[in-house]
C-alpha positions as CSV (number, residue, x, y, z in Angstrom):
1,X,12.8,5.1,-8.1
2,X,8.7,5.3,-7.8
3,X,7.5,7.5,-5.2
4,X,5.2,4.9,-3.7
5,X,5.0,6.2,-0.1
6,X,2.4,6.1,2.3
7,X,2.9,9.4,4.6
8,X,2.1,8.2,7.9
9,X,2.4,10.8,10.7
10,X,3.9,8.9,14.0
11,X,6.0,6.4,12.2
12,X,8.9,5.5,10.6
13,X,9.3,3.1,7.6
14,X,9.1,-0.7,7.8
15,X,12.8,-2.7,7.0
16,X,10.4,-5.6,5.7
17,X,10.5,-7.7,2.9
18,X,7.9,-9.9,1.5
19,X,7.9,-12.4,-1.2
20,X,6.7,-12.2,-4.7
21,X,3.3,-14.6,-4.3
22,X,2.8,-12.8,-1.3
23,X,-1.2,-11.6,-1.4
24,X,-2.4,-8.4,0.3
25,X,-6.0,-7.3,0.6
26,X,-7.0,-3.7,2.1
27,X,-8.0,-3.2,5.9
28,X,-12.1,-3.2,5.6
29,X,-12.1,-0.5,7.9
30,X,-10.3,1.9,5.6
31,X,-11.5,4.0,2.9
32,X,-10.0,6.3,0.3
33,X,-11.0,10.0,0.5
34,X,-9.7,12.8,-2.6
35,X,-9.0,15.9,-0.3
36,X,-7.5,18.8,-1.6
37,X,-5.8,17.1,-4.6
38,X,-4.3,14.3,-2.4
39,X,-6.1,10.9,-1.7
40,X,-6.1,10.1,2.2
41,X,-7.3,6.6,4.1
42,X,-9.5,7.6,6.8
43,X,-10.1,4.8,9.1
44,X,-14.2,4.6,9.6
45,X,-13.9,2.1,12.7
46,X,-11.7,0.3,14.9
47,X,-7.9,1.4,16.6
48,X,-6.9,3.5,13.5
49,X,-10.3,5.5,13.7
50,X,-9.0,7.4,16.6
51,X,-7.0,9.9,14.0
52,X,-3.6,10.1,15.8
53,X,-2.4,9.2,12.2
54,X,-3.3,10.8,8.7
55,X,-2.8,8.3,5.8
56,X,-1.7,10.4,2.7
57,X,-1.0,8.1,-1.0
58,X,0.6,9.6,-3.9
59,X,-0.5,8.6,-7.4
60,X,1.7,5.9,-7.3
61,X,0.5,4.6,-3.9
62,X,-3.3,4.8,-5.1
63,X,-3.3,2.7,-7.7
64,X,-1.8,0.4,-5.2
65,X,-4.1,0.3,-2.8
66,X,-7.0,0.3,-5.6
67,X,-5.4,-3.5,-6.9
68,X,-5.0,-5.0,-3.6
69,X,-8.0,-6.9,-3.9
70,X,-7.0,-10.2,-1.4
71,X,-6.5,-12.3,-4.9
72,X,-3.7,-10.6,-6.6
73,X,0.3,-11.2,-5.7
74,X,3.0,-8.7,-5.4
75,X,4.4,-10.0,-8.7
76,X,0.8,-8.9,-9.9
77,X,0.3,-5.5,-8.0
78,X,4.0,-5.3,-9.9
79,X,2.9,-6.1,-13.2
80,X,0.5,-3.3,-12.9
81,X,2.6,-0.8,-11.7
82,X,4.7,-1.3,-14.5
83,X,2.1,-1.5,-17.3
84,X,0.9,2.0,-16.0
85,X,3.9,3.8,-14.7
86,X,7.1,4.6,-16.6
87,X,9.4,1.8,-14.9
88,X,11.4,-1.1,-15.0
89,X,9.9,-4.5,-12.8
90,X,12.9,-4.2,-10.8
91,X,12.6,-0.9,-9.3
92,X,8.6,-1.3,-9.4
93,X,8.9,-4.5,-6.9
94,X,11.5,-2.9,-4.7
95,X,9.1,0.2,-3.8
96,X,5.9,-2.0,-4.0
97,X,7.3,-4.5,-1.3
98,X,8.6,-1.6,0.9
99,X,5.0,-0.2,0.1
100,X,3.0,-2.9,1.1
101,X,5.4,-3.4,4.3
102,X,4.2,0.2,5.4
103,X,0.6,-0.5,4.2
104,X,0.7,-3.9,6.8
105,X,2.7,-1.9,9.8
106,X,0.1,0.8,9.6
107,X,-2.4,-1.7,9.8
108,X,-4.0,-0.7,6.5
109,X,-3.4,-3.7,4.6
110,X,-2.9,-7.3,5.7
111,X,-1.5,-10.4,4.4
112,X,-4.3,-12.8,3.2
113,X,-1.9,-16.0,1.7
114,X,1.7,-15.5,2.7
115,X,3.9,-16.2,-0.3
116,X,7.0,-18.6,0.1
């Protein structure tokens, strides 16, 4: 299994699922920061700006949030987690979609074309 977690103090992980041609972009209000080895979203404005929650990505979860660009699907966020990462499509789309359910509960990434 991919570590593709989002460590999200004050909340527990989504049970959602979404669909393959499902397409994410990034919150605007949301940008990377390389602290101490480890990448963190800091929220610049808006409800998440009021740090009651630190956003924390692994390597995995990084390049993730780097390719959700509002045009590609999960099946392509997949693709590229498994052109770059040692792992089969199967487990790759299991911990991208339970990823990207985080990513939306946490209000750092919405849904811009829900897929069928």
């Amino acid at each position: 299994m991919l570590e593709t977690r989002v460590v999200i103090k004050g909340m527990t992980p989504s049970d959602s699922s979404v669909s393959s041609d499902t397409v994410y972009a990034r919150t605007p209000d949301i940008v990377p920061r390389q602290i101490a080895g480890d990448t963190i979203l800091v929220a610049v404005r808006g409800e998440l700006a009021k740090l009651e929650r630190i956003f924390v990505l692994n390597t995995v979860g990084e390049h993730i949030w780097e390719i959700l660009d509002g045009e590609k699907t999960v099946d392509d966020v997949v693709g590229g987690v498994c052109e770059v990462f040692d792992t089969d499509e199967a487990t790759a789309l299991a911990d991208v979609a339970e990823f990207l359910a985080d990513l939306e509960d946490a209000g750092l990434a919405t849904v811009v074309h829900p897929g069928t």
